[in-house]
N, C-alpha and C positions, 0 to 999 in steps of 0.2 A: 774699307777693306781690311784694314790692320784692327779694327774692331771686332771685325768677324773671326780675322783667323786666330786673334786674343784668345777671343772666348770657347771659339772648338778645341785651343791649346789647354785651354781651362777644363772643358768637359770632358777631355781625353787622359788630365790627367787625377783628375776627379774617379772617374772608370777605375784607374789601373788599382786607386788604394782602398775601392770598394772590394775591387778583384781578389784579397788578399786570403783567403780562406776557399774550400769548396772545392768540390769536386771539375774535371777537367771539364765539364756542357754549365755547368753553374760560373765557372768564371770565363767560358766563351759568351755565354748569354748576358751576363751582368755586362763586360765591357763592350758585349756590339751594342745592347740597348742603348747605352749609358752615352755612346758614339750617338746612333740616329737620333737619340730623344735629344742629345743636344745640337745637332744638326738642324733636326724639327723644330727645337726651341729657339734656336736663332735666326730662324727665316720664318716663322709667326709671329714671332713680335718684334723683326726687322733687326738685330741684333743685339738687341738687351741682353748685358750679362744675366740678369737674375733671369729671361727666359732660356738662356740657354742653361746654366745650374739649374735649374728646377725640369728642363726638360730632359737633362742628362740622370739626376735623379730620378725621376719618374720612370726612365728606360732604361737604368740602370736595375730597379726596382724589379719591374716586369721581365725583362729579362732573366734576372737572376731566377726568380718565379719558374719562368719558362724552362730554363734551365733545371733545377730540382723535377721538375713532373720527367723532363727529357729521363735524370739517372733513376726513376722511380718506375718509368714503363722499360725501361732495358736490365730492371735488375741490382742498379750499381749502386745502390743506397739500402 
C-alpha cells in the first residue's frame, strides 16, 4: 500500500513540474493525464515505480496534446 501511494505521490508531483508553462486547458490536461496515466501505470504493472513514471508521462503527454487542440478550437492560441 505505501508503494502505491509512493509512486501516485511521485506521479502527482511529476504532473505539477510538467504543468509549468501553458495556457489554462494545457496545464489542466498535462496534470489530469499525468494523474490517470500514473494511476493506470501503477495498477498494470501492479505497482512498479518506472510503470507508474512512464505512465504519468505518457498522460502527462497526451494530455497536454489534448489540451493545446482544446485552446486552438476555442480561439485562445
Amino acid at each position: 500500500m505505501t508503494k502505491h501511494l509512493l509512486a501516485i505521490a511521485i506521479a502527482l508531483t511529476s504532473a505539477i513540474g510538467l504543468a509549468g508553462c501553458g495556457s489554462r486547458a494545457e496545464t489542466v490536461g498535462t496534470v489530469g493525464g499525468a494523474a490517470a496515466g500514473g494511476a493506470l501505470g501503477s495498477a498494470v504493472t501492479g505497482g512498479s515505480t518506472i510503470g507508474t513514471i512512464g505512465g504519468a508521462a505518457a498522460g502527462g503527454y497526451i494530455g497536454n496534446q489534448m489540451g493545446e487542440e482544446y485552446d486552438r478550437r476555442h480561439g485562445r492560441r
